[in-house]
C-alpha positions as CSV (number, residue, x, y, z in Angstrom):
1,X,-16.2,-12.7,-9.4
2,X,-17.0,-11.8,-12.8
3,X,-14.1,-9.7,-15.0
4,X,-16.0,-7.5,-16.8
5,X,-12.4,-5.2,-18.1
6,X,-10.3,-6.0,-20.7
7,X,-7.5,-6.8,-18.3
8,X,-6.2,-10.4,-18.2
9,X,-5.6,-11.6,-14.4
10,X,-2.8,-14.1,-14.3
11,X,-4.2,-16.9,-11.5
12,X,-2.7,-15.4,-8.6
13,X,-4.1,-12.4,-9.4
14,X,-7.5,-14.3,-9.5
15,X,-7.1,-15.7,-6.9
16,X,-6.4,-12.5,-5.0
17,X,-9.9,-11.2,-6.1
18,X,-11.6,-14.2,-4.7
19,X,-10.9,-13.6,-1.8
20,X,-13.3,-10.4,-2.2
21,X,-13.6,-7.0,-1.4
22,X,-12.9,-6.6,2.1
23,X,-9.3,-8.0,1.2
24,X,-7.0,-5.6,0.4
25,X,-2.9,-5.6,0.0
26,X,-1.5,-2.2,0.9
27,X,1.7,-0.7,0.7
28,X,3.5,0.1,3.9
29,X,2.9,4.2,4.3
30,X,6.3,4.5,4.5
31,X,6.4,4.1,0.7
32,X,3.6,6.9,0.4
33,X,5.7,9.1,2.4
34,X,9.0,9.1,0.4
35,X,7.3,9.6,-2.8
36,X,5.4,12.8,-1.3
37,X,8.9,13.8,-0.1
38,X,10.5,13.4,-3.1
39,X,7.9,15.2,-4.9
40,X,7.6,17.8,-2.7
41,X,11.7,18.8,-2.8
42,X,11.4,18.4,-6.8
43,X,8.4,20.8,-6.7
44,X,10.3,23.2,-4.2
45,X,13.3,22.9,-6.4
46,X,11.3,25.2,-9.3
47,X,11.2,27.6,-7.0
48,X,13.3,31.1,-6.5
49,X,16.6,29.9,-4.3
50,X,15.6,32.7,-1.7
51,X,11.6,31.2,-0.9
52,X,13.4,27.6,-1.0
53,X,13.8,27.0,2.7
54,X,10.8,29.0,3.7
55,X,8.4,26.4,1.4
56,X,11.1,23.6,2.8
57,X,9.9,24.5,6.3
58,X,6.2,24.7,6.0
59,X,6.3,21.4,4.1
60,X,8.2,19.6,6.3
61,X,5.4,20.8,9.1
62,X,2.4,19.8,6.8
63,X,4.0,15.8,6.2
64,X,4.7,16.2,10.1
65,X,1.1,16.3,10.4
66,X,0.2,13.8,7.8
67,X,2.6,11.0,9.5
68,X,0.9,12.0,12.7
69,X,-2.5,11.1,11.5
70,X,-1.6,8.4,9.6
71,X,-0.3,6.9,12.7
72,X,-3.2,7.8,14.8
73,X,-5.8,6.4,12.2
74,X,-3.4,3.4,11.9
75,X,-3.2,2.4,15.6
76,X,-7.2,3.4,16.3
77,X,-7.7,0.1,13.2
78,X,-5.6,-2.3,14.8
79,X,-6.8,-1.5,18.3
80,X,-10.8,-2.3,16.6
81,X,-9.1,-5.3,15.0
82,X,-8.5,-6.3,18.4
């Protein structure tokens, strides 16, 4: 694997890439989840006190849904892992 950026890899880095592209480290989605929530109580926040717990409500519906998914499209790759 060629670097064709301007980045400098240190060699773990490198050694990372070798490994190619079907390789990848992710973050548990636990992680993606509290910095949505965070987010989404800073963004609610800015709002009028009295539409507060209304937007509270259907956000905390929509991230219901989103962990839901994410679950179900989690479970359906380890069970074709399998």
């Amino acid at each position: 694997m060629k670097n064709l950026t301007n980045i400098i890899f240190n060699e773990e880095e490198m050694q990372l890439l070798k490994y190619g592209l079907n390789y990848s480290i992710v973050r548990p989605t636990t992680t993606y989840f509290v910095n949505l929530l965070a987010e989404t109580e800073r963004a609610i926040k800015l709002l009028d006190g009295k539409m507060q717990n209304t937007y509270r409500i259907l956000a905390a519906n929509k991230l219901k849904q989103i962990i839901n998914t994410s679950q179900k499209e989690t479970l359906c790759k380890k069970v074709n892992y399998m």
